[in-house]
C-alpha positions as CSV (number, residue, x, y, z in Angstrom):
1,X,89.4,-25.1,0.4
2,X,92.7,-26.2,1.7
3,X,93.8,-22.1,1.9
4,X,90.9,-21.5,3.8
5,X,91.5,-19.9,7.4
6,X,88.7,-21.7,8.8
7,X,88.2,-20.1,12.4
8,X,87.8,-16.6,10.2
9,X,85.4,-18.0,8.1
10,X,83.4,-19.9,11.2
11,X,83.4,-15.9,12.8
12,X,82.5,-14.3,9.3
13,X,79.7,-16.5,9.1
14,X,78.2,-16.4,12.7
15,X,78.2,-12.1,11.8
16,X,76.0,-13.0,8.9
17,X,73.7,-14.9,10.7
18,X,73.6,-12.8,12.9
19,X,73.1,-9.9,10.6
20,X,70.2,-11.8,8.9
21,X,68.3,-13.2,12.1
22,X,68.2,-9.3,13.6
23,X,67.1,-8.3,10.2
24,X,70.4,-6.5,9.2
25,X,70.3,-8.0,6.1
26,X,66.7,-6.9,4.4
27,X,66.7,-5.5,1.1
28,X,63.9,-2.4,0.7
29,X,63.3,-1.1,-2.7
30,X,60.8,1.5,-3.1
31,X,59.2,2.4,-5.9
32,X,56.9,5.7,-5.8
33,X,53.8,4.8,-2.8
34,X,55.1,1.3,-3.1
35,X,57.7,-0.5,-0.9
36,X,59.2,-4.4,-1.2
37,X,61.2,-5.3,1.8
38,X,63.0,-9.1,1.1
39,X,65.8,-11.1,1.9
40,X,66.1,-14.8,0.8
41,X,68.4,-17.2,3.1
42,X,69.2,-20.6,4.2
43,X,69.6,-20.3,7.6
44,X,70.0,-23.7,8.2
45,X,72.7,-24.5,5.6
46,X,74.6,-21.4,6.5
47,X,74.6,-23.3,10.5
48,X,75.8,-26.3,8.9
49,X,78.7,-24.2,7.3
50,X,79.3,-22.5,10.2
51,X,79.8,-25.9,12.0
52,X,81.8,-27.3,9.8
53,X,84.6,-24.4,9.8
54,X,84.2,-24.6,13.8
55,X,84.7,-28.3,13.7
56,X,88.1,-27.9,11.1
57,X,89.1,-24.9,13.4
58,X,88.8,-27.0,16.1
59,X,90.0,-30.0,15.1
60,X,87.2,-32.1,16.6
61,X,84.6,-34.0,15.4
62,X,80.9,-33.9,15.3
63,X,80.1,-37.4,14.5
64,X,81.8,-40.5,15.3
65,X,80.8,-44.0,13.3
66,X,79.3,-47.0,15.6
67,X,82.2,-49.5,15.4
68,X,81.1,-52.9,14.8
69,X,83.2,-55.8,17.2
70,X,83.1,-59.3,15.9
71,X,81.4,-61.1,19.2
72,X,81.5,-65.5,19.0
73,X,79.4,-66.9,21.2
């Protein structure tokens, strides 16, 4: 993913989550009297992609590791 321009992709995917949560994205297939409306998605790990392109478009970082001092007492 090193070609990847990753504030495009963070903006790509906030559009398709946006397009799924206001039901955008449904699928309907009808089938004489008969109609099937789905539409499968993670929304949760297509948030966790979208904040992991912010974060490398950014340049900032979510997390940050506890660092351990060496304390003599």
């Amino acid at each position: 993913m090193a070609d990847v321009d990753h504030c495009a992709e963070a903006e790509r995917l906030r559009s398709l989550l946006t397009a799924i949560v206001s039901g955008d994205g449904v699928q309907r297939a009808r089938f004489g009297e008969d109609e099937v409306q789905y539409f499968k998605a993670d929304t949760a790990a297509l948030q966790r992609l979208i904040d992991y392109h912010s974060s490398k478009c950014s340049g900032t970082r979510r997390r940050y590791a506890i660092r351990g001092r060496f304390r003599p007492y």
